[in-house]
N, C-alpha and C positions, 0 to 999 in steps of 0.2 A: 712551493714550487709548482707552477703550471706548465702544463707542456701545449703548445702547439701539434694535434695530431695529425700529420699528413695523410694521406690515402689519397689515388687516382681512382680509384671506384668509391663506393655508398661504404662508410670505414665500421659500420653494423650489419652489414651483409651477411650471412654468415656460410651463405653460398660462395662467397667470395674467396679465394686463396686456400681451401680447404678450410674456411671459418679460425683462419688464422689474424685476420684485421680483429675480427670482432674477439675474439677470447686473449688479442694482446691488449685489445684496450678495457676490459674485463679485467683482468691481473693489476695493470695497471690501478684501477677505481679501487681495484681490493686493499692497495698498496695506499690509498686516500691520496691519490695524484690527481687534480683536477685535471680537465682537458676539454682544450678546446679544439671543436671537430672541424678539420681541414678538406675538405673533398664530398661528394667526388670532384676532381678536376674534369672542367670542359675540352672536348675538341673542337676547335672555331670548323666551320665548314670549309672554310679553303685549307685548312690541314688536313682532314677527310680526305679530300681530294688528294689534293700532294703524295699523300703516302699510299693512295690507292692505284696513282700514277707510277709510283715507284715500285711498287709494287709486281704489278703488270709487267712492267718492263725488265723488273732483273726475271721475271719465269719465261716470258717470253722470249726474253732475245740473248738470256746468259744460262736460262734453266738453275736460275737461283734463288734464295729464298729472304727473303726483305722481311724485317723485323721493324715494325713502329717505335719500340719501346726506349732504343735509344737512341730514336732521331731527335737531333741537335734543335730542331724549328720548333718543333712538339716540346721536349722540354723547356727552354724556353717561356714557352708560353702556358706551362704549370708554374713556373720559378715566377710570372707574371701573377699568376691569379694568387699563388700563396703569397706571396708579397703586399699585393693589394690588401688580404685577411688579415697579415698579422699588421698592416699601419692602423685597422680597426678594433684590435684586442690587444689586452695586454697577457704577454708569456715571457717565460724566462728558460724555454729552448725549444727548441722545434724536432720532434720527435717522426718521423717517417717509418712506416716498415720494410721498404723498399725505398733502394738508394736514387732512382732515379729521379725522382721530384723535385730532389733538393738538390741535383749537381747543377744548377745553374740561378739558384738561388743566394742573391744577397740579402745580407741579413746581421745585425747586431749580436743577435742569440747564436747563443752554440748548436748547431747541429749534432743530432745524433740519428743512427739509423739503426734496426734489428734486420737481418738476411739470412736468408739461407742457402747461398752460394755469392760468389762473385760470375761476371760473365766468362773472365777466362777458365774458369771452372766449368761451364757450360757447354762452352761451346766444342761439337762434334762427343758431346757427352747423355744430353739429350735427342730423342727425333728429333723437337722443335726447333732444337738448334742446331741441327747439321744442315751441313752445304748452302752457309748462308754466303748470300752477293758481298763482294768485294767493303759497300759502304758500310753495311750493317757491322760488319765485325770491325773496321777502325772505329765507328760512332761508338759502338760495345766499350771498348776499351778506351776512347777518350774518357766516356760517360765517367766510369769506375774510378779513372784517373784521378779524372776533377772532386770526385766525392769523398773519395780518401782521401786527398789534398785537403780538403776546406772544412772536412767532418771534424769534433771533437772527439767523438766516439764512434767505434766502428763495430757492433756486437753483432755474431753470426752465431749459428744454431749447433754450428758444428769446428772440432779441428781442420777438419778436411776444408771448409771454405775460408776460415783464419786463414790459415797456411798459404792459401791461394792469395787472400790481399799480401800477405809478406813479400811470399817467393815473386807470383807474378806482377805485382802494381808497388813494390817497395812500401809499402805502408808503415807507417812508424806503430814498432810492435806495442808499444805501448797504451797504445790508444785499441788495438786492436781486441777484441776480447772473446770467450765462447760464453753462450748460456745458451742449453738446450730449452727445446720447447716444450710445454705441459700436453698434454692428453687434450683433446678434445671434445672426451663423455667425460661428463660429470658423474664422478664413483664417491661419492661416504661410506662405505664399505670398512670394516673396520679387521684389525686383522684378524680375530677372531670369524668372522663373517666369509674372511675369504680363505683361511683354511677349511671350513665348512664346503667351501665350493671345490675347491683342490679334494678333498676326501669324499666327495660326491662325484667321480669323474672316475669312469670305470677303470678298471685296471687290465682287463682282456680285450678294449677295444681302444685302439688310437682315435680320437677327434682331430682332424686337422683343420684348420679355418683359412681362408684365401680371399684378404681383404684390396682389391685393389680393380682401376677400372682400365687400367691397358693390360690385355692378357700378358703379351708377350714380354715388354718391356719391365713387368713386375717377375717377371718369371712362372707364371701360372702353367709352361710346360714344362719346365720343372716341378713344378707342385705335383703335376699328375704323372709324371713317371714317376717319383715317389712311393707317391699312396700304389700305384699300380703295382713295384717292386716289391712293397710290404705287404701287398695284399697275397701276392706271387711267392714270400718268402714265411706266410703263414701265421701273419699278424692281421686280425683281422680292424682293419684301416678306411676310414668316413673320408673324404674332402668335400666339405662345403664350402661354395665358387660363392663373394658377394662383390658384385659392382660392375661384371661383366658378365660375356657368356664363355664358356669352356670355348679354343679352336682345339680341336683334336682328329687325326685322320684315321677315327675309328666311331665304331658307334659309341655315345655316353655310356658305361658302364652304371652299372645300380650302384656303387659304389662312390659315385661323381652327385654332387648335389648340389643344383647352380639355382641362385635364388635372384639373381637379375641387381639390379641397382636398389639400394636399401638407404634413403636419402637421412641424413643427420638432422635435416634442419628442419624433421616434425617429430612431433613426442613418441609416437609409435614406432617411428625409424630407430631413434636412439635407444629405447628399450629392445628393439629388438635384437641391432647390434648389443648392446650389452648383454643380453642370453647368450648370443652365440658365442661370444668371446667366453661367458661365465663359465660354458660349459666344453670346450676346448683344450683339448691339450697343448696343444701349440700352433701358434702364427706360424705359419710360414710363406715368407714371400721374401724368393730369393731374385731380388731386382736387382735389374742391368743395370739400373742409374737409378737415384734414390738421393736425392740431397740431404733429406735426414729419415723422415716418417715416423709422422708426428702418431700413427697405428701401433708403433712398437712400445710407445709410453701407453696407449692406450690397454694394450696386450698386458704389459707389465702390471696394471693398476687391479688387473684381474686376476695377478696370479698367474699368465699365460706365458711359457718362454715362448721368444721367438727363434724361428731358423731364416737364417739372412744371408746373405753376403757382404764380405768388406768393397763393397761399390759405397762411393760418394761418403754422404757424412753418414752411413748408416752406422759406423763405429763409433760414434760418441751416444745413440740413443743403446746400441745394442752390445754388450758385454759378455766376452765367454765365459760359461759356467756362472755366470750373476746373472742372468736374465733372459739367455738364450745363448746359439751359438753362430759362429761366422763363418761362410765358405768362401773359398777363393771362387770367381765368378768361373773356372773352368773344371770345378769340384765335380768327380764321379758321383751319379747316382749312389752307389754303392754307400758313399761316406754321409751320406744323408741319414740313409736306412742302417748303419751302424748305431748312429748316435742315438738315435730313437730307439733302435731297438734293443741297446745294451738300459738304456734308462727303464724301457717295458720289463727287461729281465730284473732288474733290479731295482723295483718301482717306489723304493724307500729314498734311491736316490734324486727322483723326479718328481718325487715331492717337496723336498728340500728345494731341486729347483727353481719352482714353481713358486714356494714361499721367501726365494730368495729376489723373486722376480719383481713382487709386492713391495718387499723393502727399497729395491733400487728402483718404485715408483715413487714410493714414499718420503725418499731421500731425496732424489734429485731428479726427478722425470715429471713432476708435477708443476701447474702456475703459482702456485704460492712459493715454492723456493726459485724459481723463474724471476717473479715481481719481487720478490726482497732481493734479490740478488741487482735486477736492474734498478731498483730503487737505491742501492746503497751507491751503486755508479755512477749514475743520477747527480748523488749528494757530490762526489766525488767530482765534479766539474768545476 
């Protein structure tokens, strides 16, 4: 079985998609799935234009926000160049990580795509995707339309975006499927190894870690009234900021530890992230929107609960009392600093945690039961 890989950028980037193109098609190889590399796809220059045209003109004259990604002309003209690719190789389905390449794609082979939302999930759910022009949101939802129509398999990251091809695009549920996504550091880390790190991890001092690069929309002002609460309520509480800077309308407290953007895609990045994680008690990023976060399998792989909110698919990576816990996105500070601080009092319980956190990386939050999982669905076509 060969798959045709699609991508509209460089599909080994690892810059790309939060290094999500490249670590599916990594899983993939590990699964002994040949592949042949589709993209990046071009933009002809008069589509450049076109959309830079439309562009202008929904901010301009509607104060709206134009989206390229499911315009009909531009697709099109990706379903063109994959088409061209695969009359030159042979494969026996065409594999996408995003569904829009392929909604207008003819083709012998079965289609499949992996996602992690649908657009009507998206939209006014994201910044990026609110207060889009009139065209953008029909193209949106044609795009999704036609791709769930014509797909064989339709695999998303998350319940929360299944549910959205059901409920809002009628999708034949059978075709529709979930498999989360693996971690993005590579941890060999064995269990023995990582209760070693859990039992390394003070017991008088909270580590919090704060992985993300929009402050607000990950909830980094939550994070730090938090730490500020617990500090206030006499636990003495770290939060190290990585990917952004702290907004606060106050001075950084000694307490706030902002280390700026710490890039994955060099060896000293990823080591470093991995300390921080190793040595943290818990993730917390309680995001306003969150398709899945693919940080919370990372979290797990270390041993680390996270604190989240049930926003987007963040409930299929994050599980109460297995691997961290969930707030309603209008959750008082206070229930934050409970949970934490009844686990500090009772620190035999937040070990268990912690080691429970590992398992459910171990189990099901990792690329290897990811790739067998999509391999066996694969076979199944």
């Amino acid at each position: 079985m060969k798959l045709a890989y699609v991508t509209n950028y460089s599909p080994l980037e690892i810059k790309n998609w939060s290094g999500l193109s490249y670590y599916i098609a990594q899983t993939l190889n590990h699964q002994s799935i040949p592949l042949e590399y589709i993209g990046p796809l071009k933009d002809k220059f008069f589509l450049k234009a076109v959309r830079k045209g439309k562009r202008h003109y929904n901010e301009f004259f509607h104060g709206k926000t134009y989206l390229k990604d499911p315009e009909p002309i531009i697709l099109k003209e990706y379903a063109k160049q994959v088409s061209q690719k695969l009359s030159e190789v042979k494969t026996d389905v065409v594999f996408s990580i995003t569904p829009n390449p392929i909604a207008y794609l003819e083709c012998n082979q079965p289609t499949v795509f992996w996602a992690d939302s649908t657009f009507a999930a998206l939209v006014d759910f994201y910044p990026h995707y609110s207060n889009l022009c009139r065209e953008t949101i029909e193209h949106g939802h044609l795009t999704e339309n036609l791709v769930l129509q014509k797909c064989k398999l339709a695999i998303y990251a998350s319940e929360w975006a299944a549910r959205s091809a059901v409920e809002d695009y009628n999708a034949d549920p059978s075709k529709v499927k979930v498999v989360p996504f693996g971690a993005n550091l590579e941890n060999y880390q064995s269990v023995d190894e990582v209760k070693d790190l859990i039992e390394s991890r003070p017991s008088n001092k909270c580590n919090l870690l704060f992985l993300g690069v929009d402050w607000f929309r990950k909830g980094g002002d939550i994070a730090f009234e938090v730490t500020k609460a617990l500090n206030q309520s006499g636990l003495n509480t770290e939060l190290t900021v990585v990917g952004c800077q702290p907004i606060i309308d106050e001075p950084l407290p000694s307490y706030v530890k902002p280390l700026g953007f710490i890039s994955k895609s060099t060896v000293e990045g990823k080591q470093k992230i991995s300390q921080l994680l190793a040595e943290s008690h818990f993730l917390i990023l309680p995001s306003r929107a969150e398709c899945f976060g693919v940080v919370f399998c990372e979290a797990s792989s270390f041993g680390v609960p996270s604190l989240a909110t049930k926003a987007g698919g963040i409930p299929t990576a994050v599980t109460d009392d297995v691997n961290g816990k969930l707030f309603a996105l209008d959750a008082n500070i206070s229930e934050y600093c409970k949970y934490i601080s009844d686990l500090f009092v009772n620190y035999s319980e937040y070990k268990k945690l912690a080691l429970s956190s590992f398992h459910e990386y171990q189990s099901r939050l990792n690329w290897a039961v990811a790739g067998q999982t999509v391999k066996n669905l694969l076979r199944n076509l």
